[in-house]
N, C-alpha and C positions, 0 to 999 in steps of 0.2 A: 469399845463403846457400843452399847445398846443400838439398833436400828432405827428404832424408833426417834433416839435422841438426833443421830445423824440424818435423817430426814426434816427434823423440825428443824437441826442447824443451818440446811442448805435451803430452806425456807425463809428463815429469818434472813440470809443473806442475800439472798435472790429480792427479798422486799427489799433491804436497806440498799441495793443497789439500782435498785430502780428510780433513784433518788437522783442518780448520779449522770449529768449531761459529758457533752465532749464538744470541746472547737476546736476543729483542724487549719493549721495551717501549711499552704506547702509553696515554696520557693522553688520557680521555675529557675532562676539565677542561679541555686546553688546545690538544687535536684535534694532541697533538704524538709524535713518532716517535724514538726513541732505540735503534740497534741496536750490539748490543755484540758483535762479534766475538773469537774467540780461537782460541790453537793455530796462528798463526805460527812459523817457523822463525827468524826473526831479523825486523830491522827493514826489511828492504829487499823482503821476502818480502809484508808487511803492507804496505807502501807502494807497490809493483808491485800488490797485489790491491785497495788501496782506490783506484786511478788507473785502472785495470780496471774496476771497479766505481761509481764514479760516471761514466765514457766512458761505459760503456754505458747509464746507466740516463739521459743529456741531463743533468745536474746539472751546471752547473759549481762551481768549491769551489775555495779555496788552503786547502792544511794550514797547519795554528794553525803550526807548528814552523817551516812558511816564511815567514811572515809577523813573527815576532820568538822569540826564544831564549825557551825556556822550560825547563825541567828536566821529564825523563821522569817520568810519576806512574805509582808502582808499587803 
């Protein structure tokens, strides 16, 4: 891929993620960590950034959704 393309792409994601907040919750009770992201542009948007986002932090993880059908909770 071109350079040029690959800097306009890390552009465009870098905008579309500035979209994006965070609320942290953390339980002194159970020393546990719950963070709720919002302000994706679609699903794929969300799922590129949470695959992004646990790469980089060493986590590994399978999403619930790949692991068996579940219905989106809205």
């Amino acid at each position: 891929m071109d350079e040029k393309i690959k800097d306009f792409i890390k552009k465009v994601e870098k905008e579309r993620n500035r979209l994006i907040t965070a609320m942290v919750f953390i339980s002194e009770e159970t020393n546990g960590l719950v963070i709720h992201f919002n302000g994706f542009c679609d699903e794929h948007h969300a799922r590129s950034f949470a695959d992004r986002l646990m790469r980089n932090s060493g986590i590994e993880y399978k999403s619930i959704k790949d692991l068996m059908e579940l219905p989106t909770i809205h």
